[in-house]
mmCIF file of the C-alpha atoms, coordinates in Angstrom:
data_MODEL
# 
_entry.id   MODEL 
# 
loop_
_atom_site.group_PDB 
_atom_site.id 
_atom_site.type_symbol 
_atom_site.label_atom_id 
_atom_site.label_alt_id 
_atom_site.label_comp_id 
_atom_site.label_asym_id 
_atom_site.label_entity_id 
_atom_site.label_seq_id 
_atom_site.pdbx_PDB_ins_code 
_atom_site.Cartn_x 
_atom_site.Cartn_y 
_atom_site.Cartn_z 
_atom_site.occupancy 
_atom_site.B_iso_or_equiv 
_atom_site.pdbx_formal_charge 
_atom_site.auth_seq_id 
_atom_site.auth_comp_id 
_atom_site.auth_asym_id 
_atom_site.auth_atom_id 
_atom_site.pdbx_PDB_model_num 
ATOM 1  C CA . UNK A 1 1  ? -29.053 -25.179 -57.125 1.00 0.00 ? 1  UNK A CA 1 
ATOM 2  C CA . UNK A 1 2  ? -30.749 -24.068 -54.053 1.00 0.00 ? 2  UNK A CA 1 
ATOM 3  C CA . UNK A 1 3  ? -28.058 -26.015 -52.000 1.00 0.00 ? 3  UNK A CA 1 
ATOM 4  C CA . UNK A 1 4  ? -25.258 -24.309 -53.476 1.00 0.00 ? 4  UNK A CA 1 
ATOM 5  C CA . UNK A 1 5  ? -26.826 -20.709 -52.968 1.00 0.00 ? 5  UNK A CA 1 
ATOM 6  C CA . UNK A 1 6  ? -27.462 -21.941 -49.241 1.00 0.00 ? 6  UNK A CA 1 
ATOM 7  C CA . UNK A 1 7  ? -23.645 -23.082 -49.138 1.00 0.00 ? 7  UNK A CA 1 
ATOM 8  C CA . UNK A 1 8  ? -22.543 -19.899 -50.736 1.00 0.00 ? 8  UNK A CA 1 
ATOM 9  C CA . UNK A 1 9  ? -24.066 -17.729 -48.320 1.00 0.00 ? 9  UNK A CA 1 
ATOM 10 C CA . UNK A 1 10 ? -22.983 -19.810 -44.885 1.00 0.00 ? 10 UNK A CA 1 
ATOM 11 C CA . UNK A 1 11 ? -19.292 -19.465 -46.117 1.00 0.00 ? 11 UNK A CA 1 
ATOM 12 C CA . UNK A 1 12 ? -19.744 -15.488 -46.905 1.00 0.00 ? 12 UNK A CA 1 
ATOM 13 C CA . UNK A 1 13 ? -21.581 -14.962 -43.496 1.00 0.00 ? 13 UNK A CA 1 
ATOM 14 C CA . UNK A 1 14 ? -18.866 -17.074 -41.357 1.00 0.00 ? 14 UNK A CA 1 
ATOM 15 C CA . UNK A 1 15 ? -17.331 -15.462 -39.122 1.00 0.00 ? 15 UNK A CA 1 
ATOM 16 C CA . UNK A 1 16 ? -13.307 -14.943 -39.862 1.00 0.00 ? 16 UNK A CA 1 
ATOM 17 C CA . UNK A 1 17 ? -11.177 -15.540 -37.460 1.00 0.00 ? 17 UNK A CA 1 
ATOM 18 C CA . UNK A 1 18 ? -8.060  -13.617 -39.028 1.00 0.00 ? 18 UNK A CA 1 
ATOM 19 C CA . UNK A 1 19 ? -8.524  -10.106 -37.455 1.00 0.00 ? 19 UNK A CA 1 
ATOM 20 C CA . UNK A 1 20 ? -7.668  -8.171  -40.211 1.00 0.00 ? 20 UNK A CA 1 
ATOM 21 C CA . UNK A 1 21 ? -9.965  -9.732  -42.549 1.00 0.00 ? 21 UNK A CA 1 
ATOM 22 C CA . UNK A 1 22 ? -13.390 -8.333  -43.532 1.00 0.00 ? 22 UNK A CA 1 
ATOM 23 C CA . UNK A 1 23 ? -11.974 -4.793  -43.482 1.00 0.00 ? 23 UNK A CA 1 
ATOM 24 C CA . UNK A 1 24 ? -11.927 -4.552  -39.983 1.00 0.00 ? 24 UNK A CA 1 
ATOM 25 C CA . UNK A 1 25 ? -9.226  -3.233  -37.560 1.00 0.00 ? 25 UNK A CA 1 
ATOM 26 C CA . UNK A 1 26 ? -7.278  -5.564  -34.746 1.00 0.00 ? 26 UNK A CA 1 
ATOM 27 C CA . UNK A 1 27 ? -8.954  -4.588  -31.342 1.00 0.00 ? 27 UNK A CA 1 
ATOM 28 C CA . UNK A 1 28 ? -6.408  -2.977  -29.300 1.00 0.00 ? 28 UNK A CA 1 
ATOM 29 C CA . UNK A 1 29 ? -4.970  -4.412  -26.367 1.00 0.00 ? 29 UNK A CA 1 
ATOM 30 C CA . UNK A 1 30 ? -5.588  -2.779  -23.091 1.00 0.00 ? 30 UNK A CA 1 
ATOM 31 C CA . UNK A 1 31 ? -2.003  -1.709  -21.360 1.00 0.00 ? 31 UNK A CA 1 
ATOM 32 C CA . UNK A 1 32 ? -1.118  -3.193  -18.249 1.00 0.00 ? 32 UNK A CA 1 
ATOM 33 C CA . UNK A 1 33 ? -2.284  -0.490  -15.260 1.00 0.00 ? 33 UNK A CA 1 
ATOM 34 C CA . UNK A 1 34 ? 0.834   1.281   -13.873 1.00 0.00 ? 34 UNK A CA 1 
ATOM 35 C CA . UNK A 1 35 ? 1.427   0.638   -10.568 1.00 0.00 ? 35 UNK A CA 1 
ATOM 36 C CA . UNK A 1 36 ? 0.522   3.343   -8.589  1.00 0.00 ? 36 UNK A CA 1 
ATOM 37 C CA . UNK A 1 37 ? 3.067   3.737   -4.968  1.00 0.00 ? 37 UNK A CA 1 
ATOM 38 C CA . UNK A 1 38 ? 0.644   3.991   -1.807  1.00 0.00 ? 38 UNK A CA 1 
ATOM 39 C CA . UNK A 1 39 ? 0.845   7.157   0.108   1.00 0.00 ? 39 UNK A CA 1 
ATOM 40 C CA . UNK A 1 40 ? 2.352   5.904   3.914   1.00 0.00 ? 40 UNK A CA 1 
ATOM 41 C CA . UNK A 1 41 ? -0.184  4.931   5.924   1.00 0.00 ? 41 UNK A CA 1 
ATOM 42 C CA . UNK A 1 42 ? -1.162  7.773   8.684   1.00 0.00 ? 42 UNK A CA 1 
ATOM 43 C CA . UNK A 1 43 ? -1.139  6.431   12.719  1.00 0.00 ? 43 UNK A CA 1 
ATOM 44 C CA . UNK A 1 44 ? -2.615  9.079   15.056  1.00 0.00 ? 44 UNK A CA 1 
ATOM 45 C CA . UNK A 1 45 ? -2.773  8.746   18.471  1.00 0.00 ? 45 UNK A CA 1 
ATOM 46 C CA . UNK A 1 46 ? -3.628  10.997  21.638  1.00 0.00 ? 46 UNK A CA 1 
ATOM 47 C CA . UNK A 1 47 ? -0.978  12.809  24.127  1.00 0.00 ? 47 UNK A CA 1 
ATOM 48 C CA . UNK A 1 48 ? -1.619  14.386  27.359  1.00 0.00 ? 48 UNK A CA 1 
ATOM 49 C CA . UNK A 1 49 ? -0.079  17.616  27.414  1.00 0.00 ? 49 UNK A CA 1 
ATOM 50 C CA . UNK A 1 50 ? 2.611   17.901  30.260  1.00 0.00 ? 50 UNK A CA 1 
ATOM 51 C CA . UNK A 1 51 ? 0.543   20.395  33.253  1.00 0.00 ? 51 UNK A CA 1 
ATOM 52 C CA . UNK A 1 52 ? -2.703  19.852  31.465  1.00 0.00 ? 52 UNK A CA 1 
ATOM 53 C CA . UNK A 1 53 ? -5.721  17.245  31.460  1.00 0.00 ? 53 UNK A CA 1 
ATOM 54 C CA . UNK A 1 54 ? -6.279  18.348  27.695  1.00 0.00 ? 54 UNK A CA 1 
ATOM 55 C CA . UNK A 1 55 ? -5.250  15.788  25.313  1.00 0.00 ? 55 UNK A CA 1 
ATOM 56 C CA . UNK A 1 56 ? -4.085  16.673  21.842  1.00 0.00 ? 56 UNK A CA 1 
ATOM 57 C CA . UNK A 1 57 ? -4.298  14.701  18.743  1.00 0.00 ? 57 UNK A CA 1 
ATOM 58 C CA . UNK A 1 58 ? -0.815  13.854  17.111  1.00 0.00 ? 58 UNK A CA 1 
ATOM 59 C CA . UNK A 1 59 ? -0.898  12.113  13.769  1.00 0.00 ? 59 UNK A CA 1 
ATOM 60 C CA . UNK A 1 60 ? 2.391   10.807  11.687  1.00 0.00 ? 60 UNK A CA 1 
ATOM 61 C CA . UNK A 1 61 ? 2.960   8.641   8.648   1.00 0.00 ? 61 UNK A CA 1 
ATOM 62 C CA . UNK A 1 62 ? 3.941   4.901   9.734   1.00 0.00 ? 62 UNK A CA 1 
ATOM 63 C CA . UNK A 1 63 ? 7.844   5.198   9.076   1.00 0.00 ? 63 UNK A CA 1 
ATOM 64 C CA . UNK A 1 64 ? 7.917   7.754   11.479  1.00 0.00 ? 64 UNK A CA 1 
ATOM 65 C CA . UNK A 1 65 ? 6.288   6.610   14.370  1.00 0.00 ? 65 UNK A CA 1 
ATOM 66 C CA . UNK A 1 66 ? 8.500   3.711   13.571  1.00 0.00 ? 66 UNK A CA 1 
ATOM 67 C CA . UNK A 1 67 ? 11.453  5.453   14.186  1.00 0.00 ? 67 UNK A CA 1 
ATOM 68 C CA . UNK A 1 68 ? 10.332  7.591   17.185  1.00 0.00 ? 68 UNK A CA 1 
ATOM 69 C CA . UNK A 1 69 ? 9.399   4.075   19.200  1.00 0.00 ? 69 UNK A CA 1 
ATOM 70 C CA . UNK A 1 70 ? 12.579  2.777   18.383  1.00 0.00 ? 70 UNK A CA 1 
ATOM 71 C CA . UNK A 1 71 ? 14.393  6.391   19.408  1.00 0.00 ? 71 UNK A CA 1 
ATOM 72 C CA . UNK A 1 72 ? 12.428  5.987   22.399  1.00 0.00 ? 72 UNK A CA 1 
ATOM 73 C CA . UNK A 1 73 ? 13.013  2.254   23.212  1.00 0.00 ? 73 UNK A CA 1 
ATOM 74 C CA . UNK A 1 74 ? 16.787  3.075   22.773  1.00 0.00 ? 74 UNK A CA 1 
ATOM 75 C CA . UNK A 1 75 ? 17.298  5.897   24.848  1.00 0.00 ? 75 UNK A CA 1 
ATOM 76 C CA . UNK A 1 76 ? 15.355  4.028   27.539  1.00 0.00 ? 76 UNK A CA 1 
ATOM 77 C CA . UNK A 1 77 ? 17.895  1.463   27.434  1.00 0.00 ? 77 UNK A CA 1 
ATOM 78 C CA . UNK A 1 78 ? 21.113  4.119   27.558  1.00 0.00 ? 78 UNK A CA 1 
ATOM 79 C CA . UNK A 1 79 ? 19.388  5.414   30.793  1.00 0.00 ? 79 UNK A CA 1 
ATOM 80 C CA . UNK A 1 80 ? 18.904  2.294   32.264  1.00 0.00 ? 80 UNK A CA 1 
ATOM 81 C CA . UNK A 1 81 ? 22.152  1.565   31.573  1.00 0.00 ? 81 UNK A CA 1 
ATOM 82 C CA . UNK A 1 82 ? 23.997  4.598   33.503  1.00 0.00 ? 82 UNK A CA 1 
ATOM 83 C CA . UNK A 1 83 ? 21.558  4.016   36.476  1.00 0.00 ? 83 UNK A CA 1 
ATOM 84 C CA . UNK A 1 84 ? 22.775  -0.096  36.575  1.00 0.00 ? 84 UNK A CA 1 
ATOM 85 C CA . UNK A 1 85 ? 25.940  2.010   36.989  1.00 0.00 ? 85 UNK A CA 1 
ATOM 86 C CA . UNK A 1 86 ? 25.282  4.533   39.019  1.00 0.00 ? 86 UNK A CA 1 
ATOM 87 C CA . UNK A 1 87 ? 24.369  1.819   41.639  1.00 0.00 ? 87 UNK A CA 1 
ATOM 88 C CA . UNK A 1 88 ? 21.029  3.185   41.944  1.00 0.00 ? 88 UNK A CA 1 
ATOM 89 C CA . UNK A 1 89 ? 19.353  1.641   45.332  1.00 0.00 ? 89 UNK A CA 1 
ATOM 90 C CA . UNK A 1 90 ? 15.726  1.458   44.185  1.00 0.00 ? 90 UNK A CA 1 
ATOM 91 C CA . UNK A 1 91 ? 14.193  -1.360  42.466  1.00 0.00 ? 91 UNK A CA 1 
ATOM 92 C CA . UNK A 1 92 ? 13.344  0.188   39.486  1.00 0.00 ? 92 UNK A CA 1 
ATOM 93 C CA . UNK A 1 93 ? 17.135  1.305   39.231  1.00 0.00 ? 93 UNK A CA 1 
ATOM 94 C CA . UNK A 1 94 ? 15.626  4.934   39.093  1.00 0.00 ? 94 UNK A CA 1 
# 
């Protein structure tokens, strides 16, 4: 008699594994975090301010100093170019 009270109250105390059962609600799922787009990266760097020993501060987003180093590398090469033929006489074709 004892045993089956004993038995009788494991199997009411057991824990369900069915979610729903006991009354209780399914836990709800977290949602996957949005992916949030980083802000560019900001590069700063100091230029000397032509007929002045002052530097100033100039800061930019990474695309764009990007671009303006490539701008710059390109028009270096144009005026290299028309100096090669120019004939300039000095060695650094200046």
């Amino acid at each position: 008699m004892i045993l089956e009270l004993i038995a009788a109250l494991t199997l009411v105390q057991a824990p369900q594994n069915d979610d729903t059962a006991g009354g209780r609600a399914p836990e709800a799922q977290p949602e996957p975090a949005e992916q949030v787009e980083e802000p560019p990266r900001r590069v700063c760097r100091y230029e000397r301010t032509i007929g002045s020993s002052m530097q100033r501060r100039v800061c930019s987003d990474e695309r764009q100093e990007r671009r303006s180093v490539s701008n710059m590398h390109s028009t270096w090469e144009a005026q290299s170019a028309v100096r090669r033929l120019q004939g300039s006489r000095l060695p650094d074709g200046s």
